[in-house]
ROTI-154018 format. One record per atom (N, C-alpha, C): atom name; residue number from 1; z, x, y. Coordinates in pm, 1 decimal. Example, Ala and Ser with C-alpha at 12.3 -4.5 7.8 and 13.67 -1.06 7.14 Angstrom:
! ROTI-154018
+------+-----+----------+----------+----------+
! atom ! seq !        w !        u !        v !
+------+-----+----------+----------+----------+
!    N !   1 !    780.0 !   1319.0 !   -569.0 !
!   CA !   1 !    780.0 !   1230.0 !   -450.0 !
!    C !   1 !    780.0 !   1320.0 !   -330.0 !
!    N !   2 !    708.0 !   1285.0 !   -225.0 !
!   CA !   2 !    714.0 !   1367.0 !   -106.0 !
!    C !   2 !    787.0 !   1290.0 !      3.0 !
+------+-----+----------+----------+----------+
***
This chain:
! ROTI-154018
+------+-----+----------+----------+----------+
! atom ! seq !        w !        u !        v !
+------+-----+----------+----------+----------+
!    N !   1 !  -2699.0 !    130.5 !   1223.0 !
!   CA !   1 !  -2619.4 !     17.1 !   1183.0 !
!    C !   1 !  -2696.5 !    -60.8 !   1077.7 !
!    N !   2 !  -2632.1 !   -109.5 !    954.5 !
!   CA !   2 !  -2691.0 !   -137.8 !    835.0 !
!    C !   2 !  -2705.0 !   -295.9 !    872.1 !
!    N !   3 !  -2768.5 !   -397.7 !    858.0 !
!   CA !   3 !  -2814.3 !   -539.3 !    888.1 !
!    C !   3 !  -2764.7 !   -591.2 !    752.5 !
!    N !   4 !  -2743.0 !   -671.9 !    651.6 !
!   CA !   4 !  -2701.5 !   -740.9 !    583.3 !
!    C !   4 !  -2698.1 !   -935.1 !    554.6 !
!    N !   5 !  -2732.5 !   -959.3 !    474.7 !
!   CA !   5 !  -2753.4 !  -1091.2 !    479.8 !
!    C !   5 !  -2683.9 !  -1136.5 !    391.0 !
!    N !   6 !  -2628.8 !  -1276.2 !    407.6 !
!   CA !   6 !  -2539.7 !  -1358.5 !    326.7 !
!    C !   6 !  -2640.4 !  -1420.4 !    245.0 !
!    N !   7 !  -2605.9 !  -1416.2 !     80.1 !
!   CA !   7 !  -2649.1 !  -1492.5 !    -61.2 !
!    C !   7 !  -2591.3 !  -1556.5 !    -58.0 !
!    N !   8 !  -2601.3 !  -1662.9 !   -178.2 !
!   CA !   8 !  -2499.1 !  -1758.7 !   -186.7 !
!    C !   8 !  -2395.5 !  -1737.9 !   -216.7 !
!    N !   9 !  -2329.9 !  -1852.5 !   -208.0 !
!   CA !   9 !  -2185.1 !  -1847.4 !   -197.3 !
!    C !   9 !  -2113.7 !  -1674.2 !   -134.5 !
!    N !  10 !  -2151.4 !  -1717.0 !      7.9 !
!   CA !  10 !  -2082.8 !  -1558.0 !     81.5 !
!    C !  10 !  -2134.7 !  -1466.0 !     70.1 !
!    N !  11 !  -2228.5 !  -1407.5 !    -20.4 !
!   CA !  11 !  -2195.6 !  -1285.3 !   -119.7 !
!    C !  11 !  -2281.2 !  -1224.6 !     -3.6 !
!    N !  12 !  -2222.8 !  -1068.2 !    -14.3 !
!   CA !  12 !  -2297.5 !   -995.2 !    127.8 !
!    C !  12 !  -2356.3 !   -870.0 !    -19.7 !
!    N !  13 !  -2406.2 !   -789.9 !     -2.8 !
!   CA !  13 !  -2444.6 !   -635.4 !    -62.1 !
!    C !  13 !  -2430.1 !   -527.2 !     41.7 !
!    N !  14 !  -2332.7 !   -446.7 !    -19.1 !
!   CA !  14 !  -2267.0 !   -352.3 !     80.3 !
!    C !  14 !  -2415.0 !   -214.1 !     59.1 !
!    N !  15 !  -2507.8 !   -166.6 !    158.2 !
!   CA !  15 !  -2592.7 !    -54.6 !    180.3 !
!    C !  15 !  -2515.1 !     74.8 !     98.4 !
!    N !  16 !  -2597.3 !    134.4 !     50.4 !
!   CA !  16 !  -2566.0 !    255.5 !    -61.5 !
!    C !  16 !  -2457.7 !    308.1 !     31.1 !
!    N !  17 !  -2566.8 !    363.1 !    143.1 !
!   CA !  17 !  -2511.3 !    466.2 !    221.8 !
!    C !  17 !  -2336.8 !    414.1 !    262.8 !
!    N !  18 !  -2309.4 !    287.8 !    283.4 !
!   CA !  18 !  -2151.0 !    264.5 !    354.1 !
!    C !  18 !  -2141.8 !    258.8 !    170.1 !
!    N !  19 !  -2127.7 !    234.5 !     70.8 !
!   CA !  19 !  -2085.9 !    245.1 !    -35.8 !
!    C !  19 !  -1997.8 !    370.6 !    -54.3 !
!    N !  20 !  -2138.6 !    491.0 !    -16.0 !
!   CA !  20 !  -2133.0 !    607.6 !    -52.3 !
!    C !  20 !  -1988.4 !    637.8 !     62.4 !
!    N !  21 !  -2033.0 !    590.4 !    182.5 !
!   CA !  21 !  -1877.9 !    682.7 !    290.8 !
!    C !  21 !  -1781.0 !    627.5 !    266.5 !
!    N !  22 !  -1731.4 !    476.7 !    199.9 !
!   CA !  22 !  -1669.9 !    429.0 !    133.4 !
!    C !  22 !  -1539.3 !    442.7 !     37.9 !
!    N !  23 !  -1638.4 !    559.1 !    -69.3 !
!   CA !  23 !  -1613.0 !    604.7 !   -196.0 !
!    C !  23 !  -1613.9 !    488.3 !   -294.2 !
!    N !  24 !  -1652.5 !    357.4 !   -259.6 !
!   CA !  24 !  -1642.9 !    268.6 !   -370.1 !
!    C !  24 !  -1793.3 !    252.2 !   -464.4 !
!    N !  25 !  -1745.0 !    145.1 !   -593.1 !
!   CA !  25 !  -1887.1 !    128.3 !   -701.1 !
!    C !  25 !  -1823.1 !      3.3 !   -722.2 !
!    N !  26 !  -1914.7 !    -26.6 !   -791.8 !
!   CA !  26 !  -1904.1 !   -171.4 !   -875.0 !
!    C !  26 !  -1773.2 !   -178.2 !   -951.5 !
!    N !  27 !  -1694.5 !   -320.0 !   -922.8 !
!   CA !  27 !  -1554.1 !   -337.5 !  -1006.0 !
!    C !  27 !  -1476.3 !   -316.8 !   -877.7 !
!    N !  28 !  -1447.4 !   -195.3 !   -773.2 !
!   CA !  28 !  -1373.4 !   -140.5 !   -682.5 !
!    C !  28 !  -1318.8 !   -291.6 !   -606.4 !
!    N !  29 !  -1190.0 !   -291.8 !   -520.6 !
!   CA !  29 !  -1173.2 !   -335.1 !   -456.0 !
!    C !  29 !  -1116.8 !   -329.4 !   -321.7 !
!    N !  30 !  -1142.0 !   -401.1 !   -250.3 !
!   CA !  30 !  -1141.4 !   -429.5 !    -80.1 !
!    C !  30 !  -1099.0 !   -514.8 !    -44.4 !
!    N !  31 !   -989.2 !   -412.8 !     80.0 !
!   CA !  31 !   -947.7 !   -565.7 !    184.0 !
!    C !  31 !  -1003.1 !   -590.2 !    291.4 !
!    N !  32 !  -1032.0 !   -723.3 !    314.8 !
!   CA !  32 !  -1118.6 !   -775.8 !    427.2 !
!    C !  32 !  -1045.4 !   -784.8 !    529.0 !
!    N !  33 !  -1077.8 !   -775.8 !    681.9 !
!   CA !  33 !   -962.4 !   -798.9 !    780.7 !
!    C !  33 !  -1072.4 !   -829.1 !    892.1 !
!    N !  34 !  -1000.7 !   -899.6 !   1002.4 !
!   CA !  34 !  -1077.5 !   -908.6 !   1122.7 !
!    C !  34 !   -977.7 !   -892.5 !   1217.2 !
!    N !  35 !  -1040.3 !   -833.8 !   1352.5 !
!   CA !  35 !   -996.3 !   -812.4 !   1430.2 !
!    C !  35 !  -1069.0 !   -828.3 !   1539.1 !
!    N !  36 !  -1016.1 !   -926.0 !   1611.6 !
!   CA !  36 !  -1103.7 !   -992.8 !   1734.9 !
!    C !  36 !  -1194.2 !  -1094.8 !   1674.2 !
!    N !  37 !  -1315.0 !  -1019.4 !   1667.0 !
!   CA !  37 !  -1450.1 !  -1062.2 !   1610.9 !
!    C !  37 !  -1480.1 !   -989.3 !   1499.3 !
!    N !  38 !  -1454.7 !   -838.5 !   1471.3 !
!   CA !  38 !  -1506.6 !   -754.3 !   1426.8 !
!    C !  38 !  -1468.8 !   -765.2 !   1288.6 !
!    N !  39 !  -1509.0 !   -752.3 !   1176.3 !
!   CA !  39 !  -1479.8 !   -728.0 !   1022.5 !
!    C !  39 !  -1463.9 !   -588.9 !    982.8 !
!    N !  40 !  -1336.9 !   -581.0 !    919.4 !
!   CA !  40 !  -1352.7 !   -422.9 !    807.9 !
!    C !  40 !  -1303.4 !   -415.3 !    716.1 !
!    N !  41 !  -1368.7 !   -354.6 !    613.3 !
!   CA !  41 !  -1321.7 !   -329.1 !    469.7 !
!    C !  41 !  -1274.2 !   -186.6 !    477.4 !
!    N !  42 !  -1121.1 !   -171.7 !    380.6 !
!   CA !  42 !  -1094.7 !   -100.8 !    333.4 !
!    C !  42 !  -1050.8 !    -97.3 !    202.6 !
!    N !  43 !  -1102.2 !      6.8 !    136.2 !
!   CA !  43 !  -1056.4 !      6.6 !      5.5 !
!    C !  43 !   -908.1 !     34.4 !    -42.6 !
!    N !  44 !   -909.4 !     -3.6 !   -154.2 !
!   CA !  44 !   -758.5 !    -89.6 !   -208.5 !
!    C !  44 !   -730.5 !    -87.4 !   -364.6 !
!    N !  45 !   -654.8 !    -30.2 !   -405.8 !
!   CA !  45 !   -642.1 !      0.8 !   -562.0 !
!    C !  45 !   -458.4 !    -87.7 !   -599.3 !
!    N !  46 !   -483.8 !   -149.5 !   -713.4 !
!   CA !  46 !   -390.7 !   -243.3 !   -749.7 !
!    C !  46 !   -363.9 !   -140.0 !   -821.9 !
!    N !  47 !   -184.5 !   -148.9 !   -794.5 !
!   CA !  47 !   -116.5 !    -39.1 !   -938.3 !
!    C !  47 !      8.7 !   -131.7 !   -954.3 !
!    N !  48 !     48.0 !   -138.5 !  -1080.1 !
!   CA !  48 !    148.1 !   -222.2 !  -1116.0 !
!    C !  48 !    326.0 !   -149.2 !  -1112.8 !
!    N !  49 !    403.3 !   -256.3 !  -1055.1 !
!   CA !  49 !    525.5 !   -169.1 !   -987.4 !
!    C !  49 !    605.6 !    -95.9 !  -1067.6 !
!    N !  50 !    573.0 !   -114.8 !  -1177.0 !
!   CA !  50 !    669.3 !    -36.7 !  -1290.5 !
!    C !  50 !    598.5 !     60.8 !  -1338.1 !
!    N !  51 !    492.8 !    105.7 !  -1283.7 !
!   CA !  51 !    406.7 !    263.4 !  -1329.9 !
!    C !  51 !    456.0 !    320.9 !  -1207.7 !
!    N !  52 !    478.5 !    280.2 !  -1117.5 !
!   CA !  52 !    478.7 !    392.7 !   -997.6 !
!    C !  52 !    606.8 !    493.5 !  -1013.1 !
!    N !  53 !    721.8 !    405.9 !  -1060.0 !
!   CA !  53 !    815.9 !    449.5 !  -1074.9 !
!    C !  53 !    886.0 !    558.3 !  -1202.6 !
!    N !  54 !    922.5 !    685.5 !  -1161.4 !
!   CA !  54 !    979.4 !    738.0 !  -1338.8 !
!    C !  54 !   1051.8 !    685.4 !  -1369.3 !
!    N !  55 !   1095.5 !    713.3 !  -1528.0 !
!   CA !  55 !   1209.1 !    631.6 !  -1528.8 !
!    C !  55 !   1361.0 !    688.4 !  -1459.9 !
!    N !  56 !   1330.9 !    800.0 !  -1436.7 !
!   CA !  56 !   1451.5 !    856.1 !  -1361.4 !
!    C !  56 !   1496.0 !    781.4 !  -1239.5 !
!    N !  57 !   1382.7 !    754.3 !  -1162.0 !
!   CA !  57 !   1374.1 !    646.5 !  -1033.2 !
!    C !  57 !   1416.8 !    549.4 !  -1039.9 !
!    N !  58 !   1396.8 !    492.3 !  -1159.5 !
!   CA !  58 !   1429.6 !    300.3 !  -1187.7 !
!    C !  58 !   1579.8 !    295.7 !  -1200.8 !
!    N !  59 !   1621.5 !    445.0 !  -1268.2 !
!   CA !  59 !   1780.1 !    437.1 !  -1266.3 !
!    C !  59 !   1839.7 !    468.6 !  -1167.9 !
!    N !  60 !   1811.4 !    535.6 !  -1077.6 !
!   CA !  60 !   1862.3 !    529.6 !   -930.8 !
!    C !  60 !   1848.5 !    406.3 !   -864.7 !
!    N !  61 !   1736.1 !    352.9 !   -840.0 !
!   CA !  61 !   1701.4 !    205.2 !   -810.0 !
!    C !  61 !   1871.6 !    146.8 !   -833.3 !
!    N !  62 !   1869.7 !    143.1 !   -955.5 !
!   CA !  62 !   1924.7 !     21.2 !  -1057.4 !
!    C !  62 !   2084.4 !    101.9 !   -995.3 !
!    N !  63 !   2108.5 !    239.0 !   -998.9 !
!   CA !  63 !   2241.4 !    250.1 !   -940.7 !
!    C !  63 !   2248.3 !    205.6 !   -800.1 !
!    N !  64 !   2188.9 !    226.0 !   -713.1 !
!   CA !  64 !   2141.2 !    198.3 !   -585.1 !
!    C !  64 !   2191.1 !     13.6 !   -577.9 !
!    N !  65 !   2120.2 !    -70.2 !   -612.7 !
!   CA !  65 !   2170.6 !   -179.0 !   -630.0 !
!    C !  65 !   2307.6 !   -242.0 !   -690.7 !
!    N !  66 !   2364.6 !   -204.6 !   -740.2 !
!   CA !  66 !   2478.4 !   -179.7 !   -826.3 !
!    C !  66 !   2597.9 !   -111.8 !   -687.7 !
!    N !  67 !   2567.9 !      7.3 !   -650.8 !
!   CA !  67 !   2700.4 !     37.6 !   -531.0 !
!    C !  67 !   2661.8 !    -71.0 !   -428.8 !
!    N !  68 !   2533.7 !   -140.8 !   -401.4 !
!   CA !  68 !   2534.0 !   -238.6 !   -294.6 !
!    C !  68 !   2631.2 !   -319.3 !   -339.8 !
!    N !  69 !   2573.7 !   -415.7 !   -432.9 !
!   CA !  69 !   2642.8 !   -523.2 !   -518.7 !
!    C !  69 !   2776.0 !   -474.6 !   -459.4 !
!    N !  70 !   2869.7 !   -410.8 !   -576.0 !
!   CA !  70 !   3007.7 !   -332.2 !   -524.2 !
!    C !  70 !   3040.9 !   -305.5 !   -398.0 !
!    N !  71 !   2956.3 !   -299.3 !   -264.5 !
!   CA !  71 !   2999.5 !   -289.0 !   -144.6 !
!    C !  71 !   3045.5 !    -90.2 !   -128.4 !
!    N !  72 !   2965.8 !    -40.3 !   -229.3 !
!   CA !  72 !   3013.9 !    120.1 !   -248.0 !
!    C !  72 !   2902.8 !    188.3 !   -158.7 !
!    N !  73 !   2832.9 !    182.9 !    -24.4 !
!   CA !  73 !   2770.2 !    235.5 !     39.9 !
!    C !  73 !   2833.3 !    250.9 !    152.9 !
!    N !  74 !   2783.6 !    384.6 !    236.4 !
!   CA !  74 !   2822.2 !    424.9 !    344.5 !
!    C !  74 !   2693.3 !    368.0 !    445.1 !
!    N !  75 !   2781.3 !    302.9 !    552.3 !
!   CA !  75 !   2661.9 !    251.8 !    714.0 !
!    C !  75 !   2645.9 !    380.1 !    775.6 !
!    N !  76 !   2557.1 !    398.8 !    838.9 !
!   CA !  76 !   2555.3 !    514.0 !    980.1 !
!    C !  76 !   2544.7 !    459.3 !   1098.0 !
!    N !  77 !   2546.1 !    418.5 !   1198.4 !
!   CA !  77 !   2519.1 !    429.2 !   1331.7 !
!    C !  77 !   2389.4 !    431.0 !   1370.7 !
!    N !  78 !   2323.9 !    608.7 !   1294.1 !
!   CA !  78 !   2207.1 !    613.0 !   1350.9 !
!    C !  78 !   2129.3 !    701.9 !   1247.5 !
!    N !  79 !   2037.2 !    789.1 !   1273.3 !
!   CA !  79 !   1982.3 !    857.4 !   1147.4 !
!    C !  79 !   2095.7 !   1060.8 !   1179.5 !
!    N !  80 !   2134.2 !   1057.8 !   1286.9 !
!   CA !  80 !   2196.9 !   1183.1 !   1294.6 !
!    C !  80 !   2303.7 !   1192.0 !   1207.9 !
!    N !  81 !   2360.2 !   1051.3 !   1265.7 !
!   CA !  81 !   2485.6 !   1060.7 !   1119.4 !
!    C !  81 !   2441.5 !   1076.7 !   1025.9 !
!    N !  82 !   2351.5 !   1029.5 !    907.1 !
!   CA !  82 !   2332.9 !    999.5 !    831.6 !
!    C !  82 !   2271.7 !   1143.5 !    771.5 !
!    N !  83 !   2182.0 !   1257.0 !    892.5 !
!   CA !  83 !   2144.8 !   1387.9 !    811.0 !
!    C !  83 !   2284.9 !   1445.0 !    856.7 !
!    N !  84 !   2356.2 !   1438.1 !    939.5 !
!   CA !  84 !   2509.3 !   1514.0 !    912.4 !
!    C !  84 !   2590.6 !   1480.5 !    771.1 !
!    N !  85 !   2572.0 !   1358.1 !    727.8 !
!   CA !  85 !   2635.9 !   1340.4 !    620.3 !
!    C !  85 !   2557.6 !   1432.7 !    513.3 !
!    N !  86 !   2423.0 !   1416.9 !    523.6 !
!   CA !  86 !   2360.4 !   1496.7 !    453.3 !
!    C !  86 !   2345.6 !   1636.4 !    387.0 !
!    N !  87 !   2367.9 !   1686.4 !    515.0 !
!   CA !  87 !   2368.9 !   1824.2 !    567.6 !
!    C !  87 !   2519.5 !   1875.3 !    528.0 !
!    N !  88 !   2637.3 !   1805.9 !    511.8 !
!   CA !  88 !   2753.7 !   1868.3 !    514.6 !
!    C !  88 !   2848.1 !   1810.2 !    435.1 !
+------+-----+----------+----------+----------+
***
């Protein structure tokens, strides 16, 4: 278990070795969480919402919203209906 000491203002230095099992370097970022008592970082990559998407996607999106709007969607019950509709 790696020991660690607080610098100023917070600042901890994460041990090579948890760096290394990590996969993070300098710049990388992490979310902090606690649970109970306990602290953990996991790493965390910011991607902006309009790269994730093709543009083929954004136009489904955009039809997708559009039959809502219009009230042009089918409800199911449950998910069986919904792969029967699928399916047939």
């Amino acid at each position: 278990m790696a020991v660690v000491k607080i610098l100023r203002h917070g600042q901890i230095t994460l041990p090579k070795e948890v760096r290394k099992i990590l996969g993070v370097e300098e710049g990388d970022l992490l979310e902090l969480g606690m649970e109970d008592t306990k602290i953990f970082l996991k790493p965390k990559v910011l991607v902006d919402k309009e790269s994730v998407l093709s543009e083929g996607g954004k136009i489904k999106i955009k039809e997708a919203l559009e039959a809502i709007d219009k009230k042009e969607i089918k409800e199911f019950d449950d998910v069986e209906d919904l792969i029967n509709e699928l399916t047939h």
